[in-house]
N, C-alpha and C positions, 0 to 999 in steps of 0.2 A: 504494500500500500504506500510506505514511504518515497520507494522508488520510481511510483508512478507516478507520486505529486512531484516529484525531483525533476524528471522528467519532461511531465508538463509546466512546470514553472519554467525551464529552461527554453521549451519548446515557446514558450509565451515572449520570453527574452528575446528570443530569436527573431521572431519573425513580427513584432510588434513596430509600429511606427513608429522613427525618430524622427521628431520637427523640430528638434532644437541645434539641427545642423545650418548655420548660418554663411560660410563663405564658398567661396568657388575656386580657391587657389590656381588650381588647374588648369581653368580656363570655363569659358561660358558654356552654360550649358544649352541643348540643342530647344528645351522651350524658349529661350531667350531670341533666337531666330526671328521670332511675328512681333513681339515686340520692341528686340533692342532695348530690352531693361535685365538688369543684374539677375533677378530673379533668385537672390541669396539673402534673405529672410530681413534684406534694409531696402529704403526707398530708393528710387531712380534719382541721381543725381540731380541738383535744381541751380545749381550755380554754374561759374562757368568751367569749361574745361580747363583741367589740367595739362591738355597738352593742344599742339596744332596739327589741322590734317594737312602736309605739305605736298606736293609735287616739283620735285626738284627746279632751283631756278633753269630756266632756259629748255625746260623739256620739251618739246612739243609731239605730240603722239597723231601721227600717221595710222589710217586703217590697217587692222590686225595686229599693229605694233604694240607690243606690254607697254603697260603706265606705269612707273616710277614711282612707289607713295611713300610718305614717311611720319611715323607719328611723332613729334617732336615736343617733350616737355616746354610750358613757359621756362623762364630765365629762373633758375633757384629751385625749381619744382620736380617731381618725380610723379611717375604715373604706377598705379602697379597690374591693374586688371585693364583690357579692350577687346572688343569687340567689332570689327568692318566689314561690310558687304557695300556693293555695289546697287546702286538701281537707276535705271531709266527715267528720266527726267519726266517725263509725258508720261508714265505708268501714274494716271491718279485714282487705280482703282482701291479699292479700302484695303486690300492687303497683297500689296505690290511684290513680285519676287526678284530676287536678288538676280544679277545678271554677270557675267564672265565669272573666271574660275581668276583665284590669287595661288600664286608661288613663291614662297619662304626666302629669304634672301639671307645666305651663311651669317651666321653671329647674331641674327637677329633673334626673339622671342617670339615666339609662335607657334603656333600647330593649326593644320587645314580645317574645317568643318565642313559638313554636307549639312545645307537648310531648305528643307522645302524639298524639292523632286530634284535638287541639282545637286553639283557634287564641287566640291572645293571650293563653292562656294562664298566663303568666307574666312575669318582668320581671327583667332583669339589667342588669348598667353597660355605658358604653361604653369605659370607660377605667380607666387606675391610678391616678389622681390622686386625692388622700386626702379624704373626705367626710367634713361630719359633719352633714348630713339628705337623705334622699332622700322624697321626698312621692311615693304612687299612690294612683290608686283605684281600688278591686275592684268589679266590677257581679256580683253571684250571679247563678245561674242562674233563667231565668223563674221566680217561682212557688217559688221554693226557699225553704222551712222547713226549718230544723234549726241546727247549730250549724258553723260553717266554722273549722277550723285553720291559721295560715296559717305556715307553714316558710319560714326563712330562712336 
């Protein structure tokens, strides 16, 4: 009898709900996708960014050519968690999907995501540890003309 309640009490351990896990160290998680919010148990940031979303002076991107991006700390400041996906300017339907795929660029902090039915999608950290430049580069879609937004 003892061992049954041992048992089930451990069984209960197991498999019971924890909501008291609050950060994402890792990197965003894939609900985070439609919203573009932390989704780790505090609000959506309401002030301004800690960092900038750059594209290198003097870049200019030709069709099919990668885009250049860089997330660059204000002056003093570190950033530790982000988030980026691409969208189409003209997409204003109420839940717009992310458009090219991003590739990692060595030394940088990141890891790919797939959001939505696409794949690489996008690009979050792997960890908490304070940054202040993350480097990607965006490939647009084949043949893609128009203007791309990229949210961070």
């Amino acid at each position: 009898m003892f061992t049954c309640a041992l048992v089930a009490a451990f069984w209960l351990l197991m498999v019971a709900p924890i909501d008291q896990i609050h950060g994402s160290p890792s990197g965003a998680p894939t609900a985070a996708c439609e919203s573009m919010t932390p989704g780790h148990g505090y609000d959506a940031q309401s002030n301004s960014s800690p960092f900038n979303t750059e594209i290198p002076a003097g870049m200019i991107a030709f069709m099919d050519d990668p885009v250049h991006l860089e997330l660059r700390a204000s002056s003093g400041t570190y950033f530790k968690g982000f988030l980026i996906m691409a969208f189409d300017k003209d997409d204003n339907s109420a839940t717009p999907r992310p458009i090219g795929t991003f590739k990692l660029i060595e030394g940088s902090d990141g890891q790919l995501m797939n959001c939505g039915s696409g794949t690489m999608n996008a690009v979050t950290h792997t960890n908490n540890v304070g940054k202040n430049l993350v480097r990607v580069d965006w490939q647009p879609p084949k043949y893609y003309m128009g203007t791309a937004i990229f949210r961070t």
